[in-house]
C-alpha positions in Angstrom: 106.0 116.1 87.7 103.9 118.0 90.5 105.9 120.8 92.0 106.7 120.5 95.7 104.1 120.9 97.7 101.0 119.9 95.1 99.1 116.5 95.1 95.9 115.7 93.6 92.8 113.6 94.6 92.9 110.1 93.0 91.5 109.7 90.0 87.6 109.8 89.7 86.6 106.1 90.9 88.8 105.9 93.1 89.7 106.1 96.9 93.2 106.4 98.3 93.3 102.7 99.3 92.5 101.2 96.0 95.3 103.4 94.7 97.8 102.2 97.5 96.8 98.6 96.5 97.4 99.4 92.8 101.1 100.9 93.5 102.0 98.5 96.4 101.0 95.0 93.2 102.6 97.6 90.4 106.0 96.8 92.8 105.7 93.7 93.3 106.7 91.9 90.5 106.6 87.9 90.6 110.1 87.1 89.9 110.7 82.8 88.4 112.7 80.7 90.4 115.7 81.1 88.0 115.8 84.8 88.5 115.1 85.8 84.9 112.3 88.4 84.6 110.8 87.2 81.3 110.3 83.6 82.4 106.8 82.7 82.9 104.9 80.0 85.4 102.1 78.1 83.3 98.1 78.7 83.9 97.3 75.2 84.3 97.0 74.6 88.1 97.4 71.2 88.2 100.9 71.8 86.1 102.4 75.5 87.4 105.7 74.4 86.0 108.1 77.6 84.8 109.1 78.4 81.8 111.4 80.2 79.8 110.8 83.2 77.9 110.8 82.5 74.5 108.0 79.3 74.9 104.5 79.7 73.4 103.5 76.6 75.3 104.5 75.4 78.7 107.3 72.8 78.1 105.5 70.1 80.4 102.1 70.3 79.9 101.6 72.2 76.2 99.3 74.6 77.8 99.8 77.9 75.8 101.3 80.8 77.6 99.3 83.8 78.6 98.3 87.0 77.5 100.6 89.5 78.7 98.9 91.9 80.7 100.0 95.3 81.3 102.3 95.6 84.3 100.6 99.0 85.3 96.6 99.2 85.8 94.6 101.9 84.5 93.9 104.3 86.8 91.5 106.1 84.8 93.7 109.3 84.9 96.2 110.5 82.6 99.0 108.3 81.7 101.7 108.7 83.9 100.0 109.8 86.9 101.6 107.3 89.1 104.9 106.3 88.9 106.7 102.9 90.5 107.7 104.3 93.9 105.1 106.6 94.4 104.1 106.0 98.3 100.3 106.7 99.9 101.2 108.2 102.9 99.6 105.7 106.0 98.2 108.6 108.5 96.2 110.5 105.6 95.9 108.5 102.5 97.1 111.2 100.1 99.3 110.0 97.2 103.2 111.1 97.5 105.7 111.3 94.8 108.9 108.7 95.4 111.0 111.8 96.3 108.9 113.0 99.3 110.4 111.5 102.5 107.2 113.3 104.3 104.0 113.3 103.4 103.4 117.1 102.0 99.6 117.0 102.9 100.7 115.8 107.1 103.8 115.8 107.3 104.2 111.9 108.1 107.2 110.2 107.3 107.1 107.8 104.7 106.3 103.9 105.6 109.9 102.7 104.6 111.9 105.1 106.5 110.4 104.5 109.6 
């Protein structure tokens, strides 16, 4: 964890934005209708029924479930550079650990507290 008052630059490859849009889909995690976070809602577009967890194929169509991906993307840094609830702050774009309430670069208040 960065001491307070130290950020870095996003990682090389990178802007600010593309690394707000990476946290801001990181948190947002596609819940199923039934409220259980395993479930999982089948490829096939013209089916898109949901399933529970422990299927290998969708129970309507026999389409086989997907690949898990990796819930966090590769930011091409170390691992653990960004954490879930890591906030870019909105007036400068610099990247903010989940305890700041202000940005430490400007001084802006976070985006949810305001």
């Amino acid at each position: 964890m960065n001491p307070p008052g130290v950020s870095y630059p996003p990682p090389p490859g990178y802007t600010h934005a593309q690394v707000q849009q990476m946290l801001q889909a990181q948190q947002q995690v596609k819940k199923a209708p039934s409220g259980r976070p395993n479930d999982w809602q089948c490829p096939n577009v013209t089916c898109r029924h949901w399933n529970y967890e422990k299927r290998t194929r969708c129970n309507r169509c026999d389409t086989p479930r997907p690949v898990v991906q990796p819930e966090t993307p590769s930011l091409g840094g170390p691992p653990g550079l960004f954490k879930k609830g890591d906030w870019v702050c909105t007036g400068c774009g610099n990247v903010n650990w989940d305890w700041r309430e202000r940005c430490n670069m400007c001084n802006s208040l976070q985006p949810q507290l305001q």
